[in-house]
C-alpha positions in Angstrom: -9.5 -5.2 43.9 -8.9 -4.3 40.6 -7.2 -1.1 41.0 -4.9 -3.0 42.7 -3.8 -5.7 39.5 -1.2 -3.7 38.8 0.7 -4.1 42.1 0.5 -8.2 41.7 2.9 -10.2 39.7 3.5 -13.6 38.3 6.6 -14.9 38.7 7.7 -11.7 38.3 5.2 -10.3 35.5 2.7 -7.8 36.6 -0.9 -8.8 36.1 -1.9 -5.8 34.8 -0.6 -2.4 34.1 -3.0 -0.1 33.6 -0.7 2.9 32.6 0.8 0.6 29.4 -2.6 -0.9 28.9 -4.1 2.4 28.5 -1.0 3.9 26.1 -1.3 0.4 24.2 -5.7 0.7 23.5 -5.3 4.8 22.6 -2.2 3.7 19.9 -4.0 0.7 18.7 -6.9 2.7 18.2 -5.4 5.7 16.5 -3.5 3.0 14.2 -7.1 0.8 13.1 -8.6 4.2 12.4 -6.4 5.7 9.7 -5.5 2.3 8.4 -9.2 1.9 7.9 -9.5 5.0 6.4 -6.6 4.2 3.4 -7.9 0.9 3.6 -11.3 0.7 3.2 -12.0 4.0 2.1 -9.5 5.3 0.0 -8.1 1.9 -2.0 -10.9 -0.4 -1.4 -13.5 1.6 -3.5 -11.4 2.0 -6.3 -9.3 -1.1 -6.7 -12.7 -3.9 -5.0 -9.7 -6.2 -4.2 -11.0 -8.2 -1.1 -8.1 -10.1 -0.4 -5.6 -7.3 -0.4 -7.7 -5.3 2.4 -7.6 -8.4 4.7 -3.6 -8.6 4.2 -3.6 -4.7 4.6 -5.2 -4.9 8.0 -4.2 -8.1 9.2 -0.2 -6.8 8.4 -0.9 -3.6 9.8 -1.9 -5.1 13.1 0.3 -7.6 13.3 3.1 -5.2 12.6 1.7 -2.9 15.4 1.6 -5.3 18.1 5.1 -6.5 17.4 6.8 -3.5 17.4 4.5 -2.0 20.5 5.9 -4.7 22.6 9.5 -4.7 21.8 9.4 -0.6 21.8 10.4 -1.4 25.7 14.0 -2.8 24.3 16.1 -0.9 23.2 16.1 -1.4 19.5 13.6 1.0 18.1 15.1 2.5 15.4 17.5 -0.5 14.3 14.0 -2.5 14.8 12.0 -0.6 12.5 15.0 -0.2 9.5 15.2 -4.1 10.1 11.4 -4.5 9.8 11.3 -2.6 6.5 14.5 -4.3 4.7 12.6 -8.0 5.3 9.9 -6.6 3.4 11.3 -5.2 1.2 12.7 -8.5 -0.1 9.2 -10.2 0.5 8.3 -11.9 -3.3 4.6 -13.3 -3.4 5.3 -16.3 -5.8 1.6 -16.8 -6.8 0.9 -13.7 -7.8 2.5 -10.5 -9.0 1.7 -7.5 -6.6 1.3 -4.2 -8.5 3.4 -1.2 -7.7 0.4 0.8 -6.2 -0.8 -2.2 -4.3 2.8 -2.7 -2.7 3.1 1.3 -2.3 -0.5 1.0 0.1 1.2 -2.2 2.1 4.5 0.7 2.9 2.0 3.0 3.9 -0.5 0.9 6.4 3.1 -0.4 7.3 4.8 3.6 8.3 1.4 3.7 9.9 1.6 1.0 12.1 5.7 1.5 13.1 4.6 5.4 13.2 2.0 4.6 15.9 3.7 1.8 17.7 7.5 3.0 18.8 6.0 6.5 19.3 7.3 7.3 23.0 6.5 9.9 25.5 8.6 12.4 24.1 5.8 12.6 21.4 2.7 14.0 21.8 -0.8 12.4 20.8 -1.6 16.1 18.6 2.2 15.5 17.2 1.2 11.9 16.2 -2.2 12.4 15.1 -0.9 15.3 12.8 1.6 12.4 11.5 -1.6 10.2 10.7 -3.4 13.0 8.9 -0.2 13.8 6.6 -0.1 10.7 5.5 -3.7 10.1 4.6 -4.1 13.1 2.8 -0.9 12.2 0.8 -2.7 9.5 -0.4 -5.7 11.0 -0.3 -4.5 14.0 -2.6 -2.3 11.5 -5.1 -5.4 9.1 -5.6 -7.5 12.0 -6.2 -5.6 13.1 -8.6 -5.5 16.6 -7.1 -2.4 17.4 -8.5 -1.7 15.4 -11.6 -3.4 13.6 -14.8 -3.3 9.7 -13.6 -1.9 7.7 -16.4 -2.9 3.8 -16.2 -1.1 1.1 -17.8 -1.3 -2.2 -18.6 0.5 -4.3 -20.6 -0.8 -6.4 -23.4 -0.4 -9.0 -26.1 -0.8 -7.6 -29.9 -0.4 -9.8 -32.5 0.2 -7.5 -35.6 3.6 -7.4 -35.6 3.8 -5.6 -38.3 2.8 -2.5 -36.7 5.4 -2.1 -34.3 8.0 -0.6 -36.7 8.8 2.7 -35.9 7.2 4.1 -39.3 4.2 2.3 -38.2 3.7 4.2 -34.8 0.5 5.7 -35.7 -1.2 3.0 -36.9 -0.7 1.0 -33.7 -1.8 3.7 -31.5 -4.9 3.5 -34.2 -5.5 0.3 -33.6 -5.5 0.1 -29.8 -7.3 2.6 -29.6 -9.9 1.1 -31.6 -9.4 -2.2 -30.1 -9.1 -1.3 -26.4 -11.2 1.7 -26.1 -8.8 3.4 -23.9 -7.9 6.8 -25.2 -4.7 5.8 -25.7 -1.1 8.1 -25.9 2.1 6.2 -25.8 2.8 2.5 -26.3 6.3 0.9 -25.8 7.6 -2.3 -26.7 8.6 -4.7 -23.8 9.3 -7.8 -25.9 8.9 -9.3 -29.6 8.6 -13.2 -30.6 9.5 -14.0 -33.3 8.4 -17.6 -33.0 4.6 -16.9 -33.1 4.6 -13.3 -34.4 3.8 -11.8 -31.0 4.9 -8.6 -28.9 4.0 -7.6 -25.5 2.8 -3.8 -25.6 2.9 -1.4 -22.9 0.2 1.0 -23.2 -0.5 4.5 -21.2 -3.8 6.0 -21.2 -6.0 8.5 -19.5 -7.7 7.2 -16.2 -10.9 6.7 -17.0 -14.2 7.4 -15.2 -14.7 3.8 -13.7 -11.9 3.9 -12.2 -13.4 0.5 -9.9 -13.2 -1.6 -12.6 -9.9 -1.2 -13.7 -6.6 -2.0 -12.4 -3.0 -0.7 -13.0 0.3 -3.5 -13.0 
């Protein structure tokens, strides 16, 4: 009896169709698994952001099962160019999202338009190679397998005084000292006068605990 769902419809909507039902559980499996690997693996033990691993999957998934069941219309590629230009407006008014945090949403993002408009004309090895480049992309960048990591962050310094241009080694000095980071370049994003303020941009050396610090 249920071999036969597929040859039953509802006002004309199949019941079942077991081909498409199997094509949409293999993709929706391949997709979980390598989000969950950048997700949970990759950025969650470094960055222990909680929230930002539920929107990750939660996106991804969403993002997959949209465009897995509009891949039948003919609007793939304008779909997915579409798709990426809404986001790529998206502002989170609460809360500013830092560039590697917003660089990981693109990513589980490709990964779920990657695995979702994929047709028969691609192969399973072709699109699980796909996977794998991205993830060892990531992989490789976070690792920092191929370049020092700077972080930054930007903060509030109240001796002004220090930010003349004669003065640049003393307020490297005193960053240092003050911060503990080790420190190399500091730029000047702003300077009020009112209160004798400046916001600093600092760059220094990515430090051991990487888990308990966080780039803007």
């Amino acid at each position: 009896m249920i071999s036969n769902l597929d040859q039953y419809s509802v006002l004309g909507i199949q019941i079942m169709n077991f081909y498409n039902l199997g094509h949409l559980l293999i993709k929706l499996a391949t997709d979980v698994f390598f989000t969950f690997i950048i997700i949970r693996l990759i950025f969650y033990p470094i960055y222990k952001d909680r929230d930002y691993l539920f929107t990750s999957f939660l996106i991804n998934i969403a993002i997959f099962l949209i465009c897995f069941m509009m891949a039948s219309i003919k609007l793939k590629i304008g779909f997915a160019f579409g798709l990426f230009a809404v986001f790529s407006i998206i502002r989170y008014r609460t809360e500013q999202i830092p560039i590697r945090q917003m660089t990981y949403m693109f990513a589980v993002i490709i990964v779920a338009v990657l695995n979702a408009l994929s047709d028969e004309t691609i192969s399973y090895a072709e699109l699980i190679i796909a996977n794998v480049v991205i993830l060892l992309t990531i992989f490789i960048l976070e690792k920092n397998l191929l370049h020092n990591r700077d972080m930054v962050k930007i903060v509030k310094y109240e001796k002004i005084e220090f930010i003349k241009p004669e003065n640049y080694d003393q307020l490297l000095q005193d960053l240092k000292e003050r911060t503990g980071y080790n420190i190399h370049k500091a730029e000047i994003e702003s300077i009020n006068f009112l209160n004798d303020t400046t916001q600093i941009k600092i760059y220094y050396q990515f430090p051991g605990n990487a888990s308990k610090k966080k780039e803007i």
